[in-house]
Residue, then its C-alpha position, 0 to 999 in steps of 0.5 A: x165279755x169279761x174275763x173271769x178270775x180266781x182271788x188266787x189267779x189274780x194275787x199271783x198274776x196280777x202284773x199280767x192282769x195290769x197289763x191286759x187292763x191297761x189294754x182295754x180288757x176287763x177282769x172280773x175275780x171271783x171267790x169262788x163261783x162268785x164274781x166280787x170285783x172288777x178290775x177296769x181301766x181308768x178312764x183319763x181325765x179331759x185335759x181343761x181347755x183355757x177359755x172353753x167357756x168363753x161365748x158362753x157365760x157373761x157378767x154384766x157390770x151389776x155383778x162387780x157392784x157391792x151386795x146389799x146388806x141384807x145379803x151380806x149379813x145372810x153370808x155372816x150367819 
């Protein structure tokens, strides 16, 4: 379970907070008896991988040939 912080607890020992997120815990600051936000780690982002999607996609040669008119002037509108 989280643990549970005043809005004044948190603007005085916010670092310390960081700190204990930045470890995996939750926060959540209350005004009150009244729970307002949480305070989570940020989950990082996948790194991209170049050419995780080959095998998986393919184009074939109609793909590089011009649209037809009709197509194109849909795209001017």
């Amino acid at each position: 379970m989280a643990d549970i912080v005043t809005v004044h607890a948190a603007k005085t020992t916010l670092s310390k907070l960081i700190a204990r997120v930045e470890a995996g815990e939750e926060i959540t600051i209350a005004r009150g008896k009244h729970p307002v936000a949480r305070l989570v780690p940020v989950a990082p982002k996948a790194k991209r991988v170049f050419g995780a999607m080959r095998g998986k996609i393919s184009l074939g040669p109609e793909f590089f040939e011009p649209l037809p008119e009709d197509e194109l002037k849909a795209w001017d509108q």
